[in-house]
N, C-alpha and C positions, 0 to 999 in steps of 0.2 A: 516645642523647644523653648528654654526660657531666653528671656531677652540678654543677658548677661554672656548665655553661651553664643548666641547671634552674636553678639558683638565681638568675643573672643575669635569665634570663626573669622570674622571680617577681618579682624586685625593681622592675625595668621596668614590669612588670604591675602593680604596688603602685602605684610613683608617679603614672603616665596613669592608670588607673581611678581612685584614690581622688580625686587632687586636681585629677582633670576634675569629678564627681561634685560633690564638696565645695564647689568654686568656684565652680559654676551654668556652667562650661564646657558641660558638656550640662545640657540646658533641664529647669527642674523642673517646665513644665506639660508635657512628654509625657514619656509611661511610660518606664521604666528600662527597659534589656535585663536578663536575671539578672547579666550578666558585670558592671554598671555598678551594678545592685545591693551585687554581692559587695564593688567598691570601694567605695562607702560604708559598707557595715558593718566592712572593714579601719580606713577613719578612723575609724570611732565605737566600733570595739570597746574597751574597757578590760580585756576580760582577756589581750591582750596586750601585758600587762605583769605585772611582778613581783609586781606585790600584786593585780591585776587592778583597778586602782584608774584607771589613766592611760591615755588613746587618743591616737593625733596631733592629735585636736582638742580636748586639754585643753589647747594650748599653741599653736594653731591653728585657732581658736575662730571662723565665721562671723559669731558679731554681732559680734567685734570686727575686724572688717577680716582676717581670715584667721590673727590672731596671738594671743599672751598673751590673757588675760581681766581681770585686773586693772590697773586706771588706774595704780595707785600703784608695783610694778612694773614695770611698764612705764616709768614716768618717773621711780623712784629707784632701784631695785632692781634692772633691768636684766636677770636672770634667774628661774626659777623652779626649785623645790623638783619632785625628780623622784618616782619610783613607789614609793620606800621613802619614806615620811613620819617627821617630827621626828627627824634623824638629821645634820641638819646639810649632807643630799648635795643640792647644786645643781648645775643644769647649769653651763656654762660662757659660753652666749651665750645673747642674747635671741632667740625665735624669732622668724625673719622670716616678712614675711606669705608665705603657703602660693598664694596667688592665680593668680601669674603665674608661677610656679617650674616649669611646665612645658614653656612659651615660652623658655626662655633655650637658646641655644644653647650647645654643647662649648665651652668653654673655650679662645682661642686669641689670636693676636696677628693682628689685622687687616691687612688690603693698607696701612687708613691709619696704621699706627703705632700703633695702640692695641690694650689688650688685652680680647675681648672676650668677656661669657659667664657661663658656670661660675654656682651659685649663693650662693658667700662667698668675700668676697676672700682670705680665706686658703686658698684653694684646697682647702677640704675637699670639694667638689664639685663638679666640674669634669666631668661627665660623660666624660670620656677611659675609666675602668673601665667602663661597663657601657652608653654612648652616648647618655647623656643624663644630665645635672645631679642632676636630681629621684630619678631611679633610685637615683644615688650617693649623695645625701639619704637616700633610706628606709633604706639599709641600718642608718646610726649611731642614732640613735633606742631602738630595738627591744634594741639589745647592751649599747649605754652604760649602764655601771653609774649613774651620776648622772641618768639621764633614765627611758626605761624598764625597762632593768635584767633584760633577761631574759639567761640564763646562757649560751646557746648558739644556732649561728646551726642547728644539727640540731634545738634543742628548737622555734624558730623556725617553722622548715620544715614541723614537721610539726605545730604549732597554726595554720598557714597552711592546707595542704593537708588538713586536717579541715573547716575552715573554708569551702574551698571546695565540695570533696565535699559538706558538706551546703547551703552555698549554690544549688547550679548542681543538686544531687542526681544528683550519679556517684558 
């Protein structure tokens, strides 16, 4: 399998496991599989990230509706401060809630004349790379210097595939 599609799998694998998990998509009163375990500790991990300080659900937070954690950005501020702290580095958009991001379908122009899908209108995620929205979400996150800021999508790969090795224990 080439390395390109491994990684595409992974990413796919990130977004349905983590943010079925996360969501209550699959039900928190019956037991986890490990595979659905592993997604939620990818959301909740913080050492994937730069300072090991930020998970997807420091900015996609359950008690808040699946998004930000604070009222006050959220309603003036609009973004949050990413994985390097007091340094000035904020992301660029306010997180949307994580909820339903897995429901949205590919990015396309409907039979009725409308366009429909993808999960930001500026078509950062439009599932067409990797066949679904959410997938194409995980990727930026994790690389973006202003968000979690880790250096490489190889260093990525392989605190993923630790990750799960010991999750799943292969």
């Amino acid at each position: 399998m080439k390395k390109n599609t491994v990684l595409k799998m992974t990413f796919i694998f990130i977004a349905a496991i983590s943010i079925a998990v996360s969501a209550g998509i699959i039900g928190a009163e019956e037991a986890l599989t490990p595979v659905q375990e592993l997604g939620e500790q990818i959301f909740f991990d913080m050492k994937l990230s730069i300072g090991h300080n930020q998970s997807c659900a420091s900015c996609h937070t359950p008690e808040w509706g699946w998004t930000g954690p604070d009222s006050t950005v959220n309603n003036d501020v609009v973004v949050y401060e990413g994985s390097i702290k007091n340094d000035g580095r904020f992301g660029d958009r306010k997180p949307p809630s994580a909820a339903y991001a897995t429901q949205s379908p590919i990015f396309h122009f409907s039979r009725g004349g409308l366009w429909v899908g993808g999960n930001f209108w500026d078509g950062r995620a439009t599932g067409e790379k990797l066949g679904n929205p959410a997938a194409d979400q995980a990727q930026g996150p994790f690389l973006n210097p202003v968000e979690q800021g880790l250096c490489s999508l190889s260093g990525l790969h392989c605190a993923l595939r630790a990750l799960i090795r010991r999750s799943l224990g292969i």
